[in-house]
C-alpha positions in Angstrom: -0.6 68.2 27.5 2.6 68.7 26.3 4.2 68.7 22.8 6.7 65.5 23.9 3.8 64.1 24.9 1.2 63.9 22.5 4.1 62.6 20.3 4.9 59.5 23.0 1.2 58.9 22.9 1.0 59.3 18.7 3.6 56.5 18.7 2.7 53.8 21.1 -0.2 53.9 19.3 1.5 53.1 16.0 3.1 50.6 18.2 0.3 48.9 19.0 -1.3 49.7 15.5 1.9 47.7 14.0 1.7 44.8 16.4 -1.8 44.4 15.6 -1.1 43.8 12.1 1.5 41.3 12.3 -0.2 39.2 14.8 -3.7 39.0 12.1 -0.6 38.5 8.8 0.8 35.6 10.9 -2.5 34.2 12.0 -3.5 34.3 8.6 -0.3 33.0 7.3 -0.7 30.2 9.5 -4.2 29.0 9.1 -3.8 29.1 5.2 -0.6 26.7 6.2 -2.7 24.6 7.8 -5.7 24.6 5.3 -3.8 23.7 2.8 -4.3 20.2 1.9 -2.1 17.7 -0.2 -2.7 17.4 -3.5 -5.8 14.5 -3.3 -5.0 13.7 -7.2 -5.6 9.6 -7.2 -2.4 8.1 -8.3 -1.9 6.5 -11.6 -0.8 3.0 -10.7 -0.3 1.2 -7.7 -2.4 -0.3 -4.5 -3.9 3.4 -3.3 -4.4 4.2 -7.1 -7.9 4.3 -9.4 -9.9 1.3 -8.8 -10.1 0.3 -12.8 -12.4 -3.2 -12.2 -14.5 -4.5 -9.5 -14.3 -8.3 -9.1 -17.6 -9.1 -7.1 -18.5 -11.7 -4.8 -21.5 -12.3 -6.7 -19.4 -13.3 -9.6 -18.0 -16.3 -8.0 -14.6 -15.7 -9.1 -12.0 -18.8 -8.4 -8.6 -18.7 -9.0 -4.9 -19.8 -8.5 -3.0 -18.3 -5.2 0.7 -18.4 -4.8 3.9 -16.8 -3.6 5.9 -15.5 -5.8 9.8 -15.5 -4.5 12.9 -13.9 -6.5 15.1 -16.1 -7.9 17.4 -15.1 -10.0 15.6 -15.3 -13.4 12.4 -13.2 -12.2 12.0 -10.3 -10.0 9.0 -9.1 -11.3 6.8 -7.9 -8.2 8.2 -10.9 -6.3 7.9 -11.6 -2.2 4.1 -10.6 -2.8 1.0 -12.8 -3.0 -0.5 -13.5 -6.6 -3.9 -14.7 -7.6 -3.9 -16.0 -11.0 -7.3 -16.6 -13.0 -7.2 -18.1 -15.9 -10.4 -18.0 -18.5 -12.2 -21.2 -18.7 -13.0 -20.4 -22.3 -9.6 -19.4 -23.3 -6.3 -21.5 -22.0 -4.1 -18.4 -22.9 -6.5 -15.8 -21.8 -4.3 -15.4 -17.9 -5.1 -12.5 -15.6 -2.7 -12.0 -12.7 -3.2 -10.0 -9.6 -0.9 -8.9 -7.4 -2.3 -8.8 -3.9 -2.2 -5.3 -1.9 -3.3 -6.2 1.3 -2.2 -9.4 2.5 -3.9 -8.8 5.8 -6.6 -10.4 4.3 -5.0 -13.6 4.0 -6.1 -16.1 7.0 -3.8 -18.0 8.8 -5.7 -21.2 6.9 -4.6 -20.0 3.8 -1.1 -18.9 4.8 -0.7 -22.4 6.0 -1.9 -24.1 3.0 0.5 -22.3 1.1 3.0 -23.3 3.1 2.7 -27.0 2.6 1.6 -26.4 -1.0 3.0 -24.1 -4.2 -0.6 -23.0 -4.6 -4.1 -23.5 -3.9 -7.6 -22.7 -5.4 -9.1 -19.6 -3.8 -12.6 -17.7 -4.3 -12.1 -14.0 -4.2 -14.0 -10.6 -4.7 -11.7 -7.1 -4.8 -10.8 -4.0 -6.5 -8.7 -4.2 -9.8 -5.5 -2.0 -10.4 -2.6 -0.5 -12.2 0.5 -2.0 -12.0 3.2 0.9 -12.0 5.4 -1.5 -13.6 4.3 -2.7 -16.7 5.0 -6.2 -18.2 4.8 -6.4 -21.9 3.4 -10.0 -22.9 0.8 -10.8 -25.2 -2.4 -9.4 -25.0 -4.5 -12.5 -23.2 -2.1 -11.7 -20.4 -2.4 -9.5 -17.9 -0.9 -7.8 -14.8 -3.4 -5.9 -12.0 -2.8 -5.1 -8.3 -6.2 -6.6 -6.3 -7.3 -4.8 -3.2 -9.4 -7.5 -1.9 -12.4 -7.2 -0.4 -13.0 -10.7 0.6 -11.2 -14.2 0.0 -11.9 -17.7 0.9 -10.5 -21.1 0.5 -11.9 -23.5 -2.2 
C-alpha cells in the first residue's frame, strides 16, 4: 500500500473517530435537556401552593358562600367565590376563604346564589396562602380553599 494511501485511510478514520464523538456530546446534551425537570419547589402562596390546614368532612364545617364582585371601593380578590366562617364562640373571630376551584360548585349552588347574596354551605378542603395579604385584625383572616367536597345546607 502506498504512502498517499495509508494517509487517506489514517484520516477517514479520524473522520469517523470525530463524528462519533459529536453524535454521543449531542445525544448526551440532549437527554440531560430533557432530564432536566422544573424546579418542583411548592410555591409560597396561592391555589397550587403548601396546603397549610385541612378542613375535614368529619368536622362538619358550615359556612357563608358568596360572590364577591368589584365595585369600586373593593377589589380585593373579587369575581371569585368566598366561603366565610365565622366562629360560633367568637362574633369577631371571621375566617375567609377564597375558593380555587370553582368546578366544584353544583349548578344547585350556582343557582341559589343567583337568586340569593349568599347561602349556608357545608364544606371540607385544603387551607392556603393568600399571595396578597390583607392586614386586619388578628380574629380575621384570608386563605385560598381547595375544596375537596361542598354541599348545600
Amino acid at each position: 500500500m502506498n504512502e498517499n494511501a495509508k494517509k487517506m485511510k489514517t484520516k477517514n478514520r479520524q473522520k469517523k473517530s470525530l463524528g462519533k464523538t459529536i453524535s454521543y456530546l449531542a445525544f448526551t446534551l440532549c437527554f440531560i435537556i430533557i432530564s432536566c425537570k422544573s424546579d418542583d419547589t411548592p410555591l409560597d402562596c396561592g391555589c397550587n401552593s403548601e396546603t397549610k390546614a385541612i378542613i375535614t368532612e368529619e368536622s362538619q364545617a358550615v359556612g357563608t358562600i358568596t360572590y364577591k364582585e368589584q365595585t369600586e371601593s373593593n377589589s380585593y380578590y373579587t369575581n371569585y367565590y368566598w366561603i366565610t366562617l365565622t366562629d360560633p364562640n367568637c362574633s369577631n373571630c371571621v375566617q375567609h376563604m377564597i375558593i380555587c376551584n370553582n368546578e366544584l360548585l353544583s349548578n344547585e349552588i350556582r343557582n341559589t346564589l343567583n337568586s340569593q347574596t349568599s347561602t349556608k354551605v357545608k364544606f371540607s378542603g385544603e387551607l392556603k396562602e393568600v399571595c396578597e395579604k390583607r392586614f386586619d385584625i388578628s380574629s380575621i383572616s384570608y386563605q385560598n380553599i381547595k375544596l375537596t367536597k361542598i354541599e348545600l345546607q
